[in-house]
C-alpha positions as CSV (number, residue, x, y, z in Angstrom):
1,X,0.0,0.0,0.0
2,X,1.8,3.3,-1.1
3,X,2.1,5.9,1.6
4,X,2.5,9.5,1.4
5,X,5.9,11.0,2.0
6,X,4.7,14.3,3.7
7,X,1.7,16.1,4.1
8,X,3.0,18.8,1.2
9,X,4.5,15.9,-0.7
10,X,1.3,13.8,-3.1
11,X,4.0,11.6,-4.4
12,X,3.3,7.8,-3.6
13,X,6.1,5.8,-1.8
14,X,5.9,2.0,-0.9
15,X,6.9,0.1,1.8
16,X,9.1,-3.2,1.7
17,X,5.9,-5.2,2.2
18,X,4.2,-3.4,-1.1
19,X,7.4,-3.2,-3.5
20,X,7.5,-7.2,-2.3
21,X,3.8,-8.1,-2.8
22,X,3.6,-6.2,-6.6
23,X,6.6,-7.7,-7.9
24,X,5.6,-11.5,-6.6
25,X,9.0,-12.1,-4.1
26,X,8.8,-12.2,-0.3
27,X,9.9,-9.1,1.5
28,X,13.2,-10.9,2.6
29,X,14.2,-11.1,-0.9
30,X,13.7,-7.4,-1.4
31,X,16.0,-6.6,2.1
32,X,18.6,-9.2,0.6
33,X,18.5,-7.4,-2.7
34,X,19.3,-4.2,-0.9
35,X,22.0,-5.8,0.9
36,X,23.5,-7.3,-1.7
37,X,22.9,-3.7,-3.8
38,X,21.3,-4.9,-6.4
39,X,18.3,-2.5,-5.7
40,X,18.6,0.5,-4.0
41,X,15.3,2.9,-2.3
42,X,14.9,6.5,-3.1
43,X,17.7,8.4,-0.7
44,X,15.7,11.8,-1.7
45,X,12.8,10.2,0.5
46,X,15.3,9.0,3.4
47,X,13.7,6.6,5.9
48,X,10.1,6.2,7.0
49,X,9.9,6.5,11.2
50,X,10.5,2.7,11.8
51,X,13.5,2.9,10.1
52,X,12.2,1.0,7.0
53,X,12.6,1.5,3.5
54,X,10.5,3.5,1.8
55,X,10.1,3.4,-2.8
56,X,9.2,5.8,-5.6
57,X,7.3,4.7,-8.4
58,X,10.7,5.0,-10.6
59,X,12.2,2.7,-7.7
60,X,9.6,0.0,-7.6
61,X,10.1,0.1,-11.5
62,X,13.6,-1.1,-11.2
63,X,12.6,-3.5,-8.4
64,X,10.1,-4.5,-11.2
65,X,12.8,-4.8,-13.8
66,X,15.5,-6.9,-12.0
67,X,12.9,-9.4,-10.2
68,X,11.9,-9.7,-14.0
69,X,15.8,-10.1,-15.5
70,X,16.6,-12.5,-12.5
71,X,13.5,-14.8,-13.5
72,X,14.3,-14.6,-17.1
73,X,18.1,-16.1,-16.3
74,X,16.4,-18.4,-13.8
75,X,14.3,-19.8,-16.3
76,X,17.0,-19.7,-18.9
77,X,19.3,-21.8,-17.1
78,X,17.1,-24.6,-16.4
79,X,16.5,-25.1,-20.1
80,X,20.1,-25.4,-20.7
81,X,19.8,-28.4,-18.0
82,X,17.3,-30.1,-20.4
């Protein structure tokens, strides 16, 4: 569910749990991506109060693009098994 940034700000920003839920992985997967930097959250945004992430529509688009790139190898490599 996208939250609002500031009360001055209509921009959407997601949580973890969303970014996770509309691109189809759990939310570890999305904390081990940012680990690992293979994603990264909006820094212009900072933190929410908890301390979590928080992602812009442009970031949830990349998060969109490598779940997408990393399925695409997946699948790729178990053909080459066949």
């Amino acid at each position: 569910m996208p939250t609002k940034k500031s009360s001055n700000d209509t921009s959407p920003v997601f949580n973890v749990p969303a970014v996770a839920q509309q691109v189809g992985v759990t939310r570890q997967t999305i904390y081990n991506w940012i680990d690992a930097g293979i994603i990264q959250y909006s820094q212009r945004i900072g933190e929410s109060k908890d301390g979590a992430p928080l992602f812009t529509p442009r970031d949830l688009e990349q998060v969109k693009r490598v779940a997408t790139e990393r399925d695409e190898k997946r699948h790729s490599l178990r053909l080459d098994r066949k």
